[in-house]
C-alpha positions, 0 to 999 in steps of 0.5 A: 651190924653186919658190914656192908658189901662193897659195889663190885669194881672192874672184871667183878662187876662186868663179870656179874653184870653178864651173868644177870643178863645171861639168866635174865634179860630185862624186858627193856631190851624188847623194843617191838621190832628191835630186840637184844638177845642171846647175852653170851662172853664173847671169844676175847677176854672182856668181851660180850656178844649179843644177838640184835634182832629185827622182828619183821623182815627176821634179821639177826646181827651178832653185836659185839662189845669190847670193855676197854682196860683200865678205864672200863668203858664200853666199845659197840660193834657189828661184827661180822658187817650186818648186811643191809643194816650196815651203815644204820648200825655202825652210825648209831654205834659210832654215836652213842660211844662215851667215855664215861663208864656204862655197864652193857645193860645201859650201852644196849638199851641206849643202842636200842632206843636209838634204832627202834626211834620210839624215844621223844625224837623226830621218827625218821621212818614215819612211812606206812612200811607194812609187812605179811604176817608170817614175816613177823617171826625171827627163825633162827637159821640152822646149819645142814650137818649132813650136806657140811659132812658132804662136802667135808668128804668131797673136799677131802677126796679132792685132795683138800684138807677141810677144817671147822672153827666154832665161834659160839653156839652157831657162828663159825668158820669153814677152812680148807688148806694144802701144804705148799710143798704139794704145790711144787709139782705145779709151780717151780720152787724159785717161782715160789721163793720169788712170791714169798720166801715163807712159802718154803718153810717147813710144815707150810701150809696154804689155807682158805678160810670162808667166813660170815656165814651166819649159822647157815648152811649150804648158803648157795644153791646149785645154779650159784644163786644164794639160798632165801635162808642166807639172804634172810640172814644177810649172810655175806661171805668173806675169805681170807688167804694166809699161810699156816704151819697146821692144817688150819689156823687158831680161832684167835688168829681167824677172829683177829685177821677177819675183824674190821673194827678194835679198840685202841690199843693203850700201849700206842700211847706207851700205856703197859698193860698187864694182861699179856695173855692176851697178845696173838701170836703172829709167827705160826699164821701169817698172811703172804704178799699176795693175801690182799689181791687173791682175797679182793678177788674173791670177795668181789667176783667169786660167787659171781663167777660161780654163777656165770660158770654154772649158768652157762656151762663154763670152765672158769677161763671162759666164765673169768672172760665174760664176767670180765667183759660183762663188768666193762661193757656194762651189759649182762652175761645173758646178753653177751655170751650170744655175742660171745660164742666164737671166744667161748666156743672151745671152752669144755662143758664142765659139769652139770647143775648139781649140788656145788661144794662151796668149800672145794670149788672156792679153793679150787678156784683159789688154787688156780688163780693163786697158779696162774697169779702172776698173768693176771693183775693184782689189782682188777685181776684181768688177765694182763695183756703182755708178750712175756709172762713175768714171775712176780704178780704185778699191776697192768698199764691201766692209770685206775689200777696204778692209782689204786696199785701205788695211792690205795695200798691194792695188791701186796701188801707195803707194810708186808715187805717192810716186815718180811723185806726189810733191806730190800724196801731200805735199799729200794728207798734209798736208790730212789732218794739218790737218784731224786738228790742228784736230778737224775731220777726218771719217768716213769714218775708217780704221775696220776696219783692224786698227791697233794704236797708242799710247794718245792718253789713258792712255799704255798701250803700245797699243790698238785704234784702232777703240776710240777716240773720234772725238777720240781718233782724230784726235789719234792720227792727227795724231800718227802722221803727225808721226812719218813722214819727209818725202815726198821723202825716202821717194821718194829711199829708194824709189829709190835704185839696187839692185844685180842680185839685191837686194831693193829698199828698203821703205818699213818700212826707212826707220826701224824705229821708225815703227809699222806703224800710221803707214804705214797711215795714209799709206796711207789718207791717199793711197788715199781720196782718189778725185780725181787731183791733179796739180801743173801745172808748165808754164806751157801747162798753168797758168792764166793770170793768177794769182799767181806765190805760188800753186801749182797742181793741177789735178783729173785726176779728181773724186770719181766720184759727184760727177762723174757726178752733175754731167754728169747736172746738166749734160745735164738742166739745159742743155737748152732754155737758148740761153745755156746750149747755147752756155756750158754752165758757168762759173768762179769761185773758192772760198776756205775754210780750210785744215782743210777741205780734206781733206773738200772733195777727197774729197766736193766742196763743200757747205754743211753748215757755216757758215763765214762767215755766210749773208747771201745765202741757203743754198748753196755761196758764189763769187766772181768775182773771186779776190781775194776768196776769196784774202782772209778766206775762205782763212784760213792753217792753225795747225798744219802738218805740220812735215814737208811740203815743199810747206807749204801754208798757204791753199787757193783752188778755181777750180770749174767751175758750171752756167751757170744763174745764174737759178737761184743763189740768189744771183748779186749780188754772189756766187753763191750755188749751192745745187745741189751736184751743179752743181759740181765742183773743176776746179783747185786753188790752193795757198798756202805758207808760204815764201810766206805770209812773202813776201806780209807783207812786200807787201799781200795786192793786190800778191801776187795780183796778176794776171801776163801770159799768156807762152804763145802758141799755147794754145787757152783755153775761152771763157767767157760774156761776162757771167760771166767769171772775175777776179783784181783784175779782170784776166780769168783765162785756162783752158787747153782742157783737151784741149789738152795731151793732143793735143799728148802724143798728137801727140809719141807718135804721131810718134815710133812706129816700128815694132819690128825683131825681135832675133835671138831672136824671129826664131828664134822665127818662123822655127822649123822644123816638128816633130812634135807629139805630143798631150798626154795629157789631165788630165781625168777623162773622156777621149777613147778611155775606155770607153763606159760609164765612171764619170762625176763628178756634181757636185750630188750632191757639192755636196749633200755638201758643205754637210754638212762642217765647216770644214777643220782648224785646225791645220797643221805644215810637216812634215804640210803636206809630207807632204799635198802629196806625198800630194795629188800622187800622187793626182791624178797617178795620177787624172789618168793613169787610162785609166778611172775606172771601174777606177780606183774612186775620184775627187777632184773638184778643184773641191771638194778646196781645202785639204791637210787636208780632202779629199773623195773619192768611191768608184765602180763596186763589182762590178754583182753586189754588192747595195751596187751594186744598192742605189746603182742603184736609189736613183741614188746616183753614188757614195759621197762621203768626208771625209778629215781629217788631223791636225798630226801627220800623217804619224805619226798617220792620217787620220780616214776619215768616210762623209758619204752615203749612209746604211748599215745596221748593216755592221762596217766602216762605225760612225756613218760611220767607217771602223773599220779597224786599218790607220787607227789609230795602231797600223797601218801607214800606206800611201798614200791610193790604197790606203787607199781601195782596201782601204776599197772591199775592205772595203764588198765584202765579203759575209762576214760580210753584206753591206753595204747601204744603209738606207732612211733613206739620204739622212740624212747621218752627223754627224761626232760619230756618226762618233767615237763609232762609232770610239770602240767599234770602237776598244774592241771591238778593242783598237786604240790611239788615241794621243791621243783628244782630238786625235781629238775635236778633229780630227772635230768642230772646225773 
């Protein structure tokens, strides 16, 4: 008797079930509508992709499953996000999940069966959805190889280096990079060096990578507007921004930076795994401190501004500015740029309509925001509306961006900083909790970040931390930092190795237990502070001379009011003094105590405060000679943060002075300066408390004592003879500060060389020419439509608009569902209509925002009616409607209201409503597009009179005239109205 063969277990059996649906898919997995696919391994090691097709409106979603190790169970996902199917999916993914064992067969066809809705439940889309005939065939979009090869040479030209990453038989990634050190010439290398210090790496390169494209390309067309190839496919493009030491980055690190959804990693619960080759390689892609903000932006505004630049002839300052205004004035460009000419006026025509290069035009774009980063803010990326310009991005005065700046992680990245600025979060951390400790720590305070913390007074579970006294505020804080970990252990969290396909460890992660409100409070502790400290570990970079116990930070950047106040104090004052031109500053060194700290980083030094007597005068007191601040003016704080590793225990500034001594109030034996805006921190000398213990055992003279200079080729700054800085009265020594930044620009610019293309992007540039078929155009009025079409005014619909009230509140995932597949049909069906005369009605895009309120206009009735000769005559370009939609929708109708013009008494239209059975709850709901077509139907009647518009036209109908007309009609009539309060609630609230 032959043995019999054992069930295949683990990789075998996954490995088989894939093969077997790879060679034979099973015509379970044909749901009418919804089918899968296209079974194919996915990039990641155990993982399947697959192909979900929606058969009528020809949607393609790339399904992703990963197989959790070692337990074998089966993870669901989009991937990337699947257009208007988003939530639909992602909910049925998230239900059907099991910790059981499934094989992929069983897991897709339970996907399946819950998305098509033909199992034994209730049918939530019982509604008559019909659809043409020739939308009933999925067509695979295919990629245009010869406009890629194209744009590939024109981004090349451009000075760009171009690169493609295949993920499958269609699916792929387009990236275009330059090494930073070509950036220099644009941006100073200490500007750089302030950003990120990765920046001025060797071999760095700066690099955008464009994904979800979906096998489309070109997916814009040449007014900006997206081809019907790429809004069939639900195409949206997403960018990501992130340093690399090759021209373009791997496929594994693309995959991993891009995903939004992973498994749980089994090591977070101190599982080992034995697939190591599986982990990513984080150290030769990376993203920078500014990644977040720069790919915000370009993912919410980019392709919006394209198309305002095109649409109206402008540079990409012009463009920013009224896309800007547009957004909060809520009113469309068209209508603004009218407005707007004066401002616009000097802006440069810069090219014609012709084919747009996405991938040099998007980089472009990159570049000059990633150049001009630091005058705009990081989080609603408007231009900042200050006198100075600072050197390190930062958040405007508004309350919305600091609430998203310091409560929502916008702008740069905190766990970034704890990674690649470890001792700089440690130490900002720590000044705060001292500060807090001793009752001294001041506004600005984190107000209006909605944190929600324990009672410091009453031991009630929580409150407000807005509603707390200023003491109160500070104890809280001082307690909430207690209660984090260790900055080093958050870096090592951050950074431990993920396998592909996991998520990668959040901070929130760490402990559970740690409130919300503590790390915002860290949050707050890091972002506030708009100076740049960096630790000099190297011996070049330290001042010379200073005692070994001292650790030091120089200050990358100061406060960027403080700094642009002083370089205009510098240029004004200096002017005329022989002394001066030769020496323009001067350094000396300033002790204070340890809770002070946190306020002097952030604002500079002032003498608000007496500290220690005012003997020589009101100002800002220095010394020479180090020894003397590192005495009794740098008094040891008494309460450390019990988690910091750094520890500091005392804190000595070296500043950089005006060199006007004359005009110090003092300048014997101490200068005294009175002109705050005459200094500014340059370093930042930082006492411990390991070494606070060492130096008890010696004299304070004999820990500060002054050490050799060991560096040999450093170039110092060259200080005035009579004012030079002093340790025990041994002379200091300051490195040039430029002189380390071209030294890293030297090491950078010898080890450029010039990238060789990889196989892929040779193919590219090497395609052959095919033949390009010209996009059909999405925009309402195209060329070849008839010479007197109908024609979009948007004035006379933003005057409507002002009528409206707020969007519905209420929403549910099965309505939302249901409006997107509606608003699809309806603007697919507006954007392939050959005329909108003949199509009747228009949904100006600019003005339809949100799912359950739409405005729509009704157009071009028979010229014989006397409606149309009364719209002539008035010149009314059409009849503007609101369309609100209830929760409950698609199982109860929308709400139709006429908001203007005005009618005369007419028996389909009462108060504005349109009082018709078929939008009761009685009536048999159809599609918007022929809702509206029986509603113009019904305004053309002549039987029994026709309608007409009153002389009072221009008053608008309110929206409870409009419910109280819908009311009656519904009472004459006998309609039914399901649920009349839901009614009252949907027309007049918002």
């Amino acid at each position: 008797m032959a043995p019999t063969a054992k069930p295949l277990k683990g990789r075998k059996r996954f490995s088989a079930d894939l093969h077997e649906l790879h060679t034979t898919c099973p015509s379970d997995l044909d749901r009418g509508t919804w089918s899968a696919q296209s079974f194919r391994a996915g990039d990641d090691d155990g993982s399947v992709e697959f192909d979900l097709i929606e058969s009528r409106d020809r949607i393609r979603i790339v399904m992703h499953l990963l197989c959790s190790v070692p337990q074998h169970s089966l993870i669901l996902l989009p991937f990337p996000e699947p257009g208007s199917y988003g939530e639909q999916v992602k909910e049925i993914c998230d239900g059907i999940l099991s910790d059981s064992p499934s094989t992929i067969h069983e897991v897709v066809k339970q996907f399946l069966i819950s998305i098509s809705g033909d199992d034994d439940s209730e049918d939530d889309h019982d509604y008559d959805m019909t659809v043409d005939e020739d939308m009933s065939a999925f067509t695979r979009p295919e990629i245009c190889r010869s406009v890629l090869r194209r744009d590939f040479e024109g981004t090349h030209a451009a000075g760009y280096m171009p690169g493609v990453i295949w993920s499958g038989s269609s699916e792929f990634f387009l990236t275009i990079s330059v090494p930073v050190v070509e950036l220099t010439d644009k941006i100073p290398a200490h500007v750089l060096m302030s950003w990120d210090s990765q920046f001025l790496l060797p071999r760095q390169h700066l690099v955008l990578v464009i994904s979800g494209f979906w096998g489309v390309y070109p997916p814009v067309q040449s007014d900006g507007t997206l081809t019907l190839a790429t809004i069939h496919s639900c195409t949206s493009l997403k960018f990501y921004v992130g340093l690399s030491r090759k021209y373009k980055p791997s496929k594994e690190h693309v995959i991993a930076s891009l995903r939004r959804y992973g498994l749980q990693s089994e090591q977070q619960n101190g599982v080992e795994d034995d697939m190591v080759e599986e982990y990513i390689d984080v150290d030769k892609e990376s993203d920078t401190g500014l990644s977040s903000s720069l790919e915000s932006l370009l993912d919410e505004h980019f392709l919006q501004l394209l198309r305002v630049r095109r649409e109206f002839k402008l540079g990409w300052a012009a463009a920013e500015e009224l896309h800007w205004r547009s957004q909060e004035l809520q009113r469309p460009p068209a209508v603004l740029v009218k407005e707007m000419q004066e401002e616009l006026r000097q802006v440069e025509e810069e090219e014609q309509h012709c084919h747009i290069n996405l991938l040099e035009t998007a980089f472009a774009y990159l570049l000059r925001r990633f150049t001009l980063c630091n005058r705009y803010c990081v989080v609603c990326h408007k231009k900042l509306d200050t006198e100075f310009e600072a050197l390190k991005p930062y958040v405007c005065d508004s309350g919305l961006c600091a609430y998203q700046y310091y409560s929502l992680n916008f702008g740069p990245s905190l766990e970034y900083d704890i990674c690649k600025n470890t001792e700089m979060v440690d130490l900002l951390v720590s000044l705060a909790y001292a500060a807090a400790a001793e009752q001294v720590l001041d506004e600005p305070l984190p107000r209006g970040l909605l944190l929600k913390v324990p009672d410091p007074v009453h031991k009630h579970p929580m409150r407000d931390f807005d509603t707390l006294t200023v003491n109160e505020m500070r104890t809280t804080i001082m307690q909430l930092i207690n209660t984090l970990p260790p900055i080093q252990d958050m870096k090592k969290h951050l950074e431990k190795k993920v396998f592909a396909g996991t998520n990668k460890p959040k901070l929130k992660d760490m402990d559970p237990s740690i409130l919300p409100a503590a790390w915002s409070i860290l949050r707050w502790c890091v972002a506030s502070c708009t100076a740049h400290l960096q630790e000099l570990t190297e011996e070049e970079d330290q001042v010379q001379n200073i005692g070994s116990q001292w650790r030091q930070f120089r200050f990358m950047v100061g406060a960027p009011d403080k700094e642009a106040k002083f370089k205009n104090a510098l240029e004004k004052e200096t002017h005329g003094d022989s002394n001066a031109k030769k020496y323009p500053t001067l350094y000396a060194f300033h002790g204070s105590p340890l809770k002070n700290w946190h306020s002097i980083i952030r604002h500079g030094l002032w003498y608000k405060t007496v500290a220690h007597g005012r003997a020589y005068g009101d100002g800002v007191y220095f010394a020479r000679d180090g020894i003397i601040s590192m005495g009794s003016y740098a008094t040891v704080g008494s309460q450390p943060w019990r988690n910091s590793m750094i520890a500091p225990s005392a804190c000595v500034a070296l500043a950089e002075i005006i060199n006007l001594p004359q005009k110090f109030t003092s300048h014997n034996p101490y200068y005294v300066v009175k002109q705050t805006e005459w200094i500014m921190c340059r370093y930042l000398l930082v006492n411990t408390f390991d070494s606070l213990y060492t130096n008890r055992l010696t004299s304070i003279d004999d820990a500060a004592t002054a050490t050799k200079s060991n560096v040999g080729n450093v170039p110092f700054i060259k200080h005035d003879p009579h004012c030079r800085p002093l340790l025990s009265n041994a002379q200091v020594e300051i490195p040039q500060p430029s002189y380390k930044l071209e030294k890293l620009l030297g090491l950078c610019q010898d080890a450029y060389v010039p990238p060789n293309l990889d196989e892929d992007d040779s193919a590219v540039f090497n395609a052959p020419d095919e033949e390009e078929t010209k996009p059909k155009s999405t925009a309402p009025y195209i060329n070849g439509k008839p010479k007197r079409d109908w024609v979009h005014d948007a004035s006379w619909v933003e005057k409507n608009m002002d009528l409206l009230l707020p969007p519905p509140a209420d929403s549910t995932p099965v309505a939302t569902m249901a409006l997107q597949k509606e608003f699809r049909a309806m603007m697919k069906e507006q954007g392939s209509a050959d005329s909108l005369a003949t199509l009747g009605w228009y949904m100006p895009p600019e003005f339809n925002e949100n799912l359950f309120q739409w405005v729509v206009e009704m157009h071009s009735f028979d010229p014989d009616l006397p409606i149309a000769k009364d719209l002539k005559l008035k010149g009314v370009n059409s009849l503007v409607f609101e369309i609100r939609f209830p929760p409950t929708f698609p199982h109860s109708p929308p709400f139709f209201r006429l908001v203007m013009p005005r009618f005369l008494p007419f028996m389909q239209v009462r108060g504005g409503s349109i009082c018709m059975d078929l939008l009761t709850s009685a009536g048999e709901l159809r599609l918007i597009a022929s809702v509206l077509l029986q509603i113009k139907l019904a305004i053309s009647s002549t039987d029994p009179k026709p309608a007409r518009l009153a002389q009072n036209w221009e008053q608008p109908y309110h929206p409870q005239e409009a419910l109280s007309g819908y009311t009656r009609a519904a009472a004459i009539h006998g309609w039914k109205v399901a649920n009349p309060r839901e009614m009252e609630r949907l027309v007049t609230r918002g």
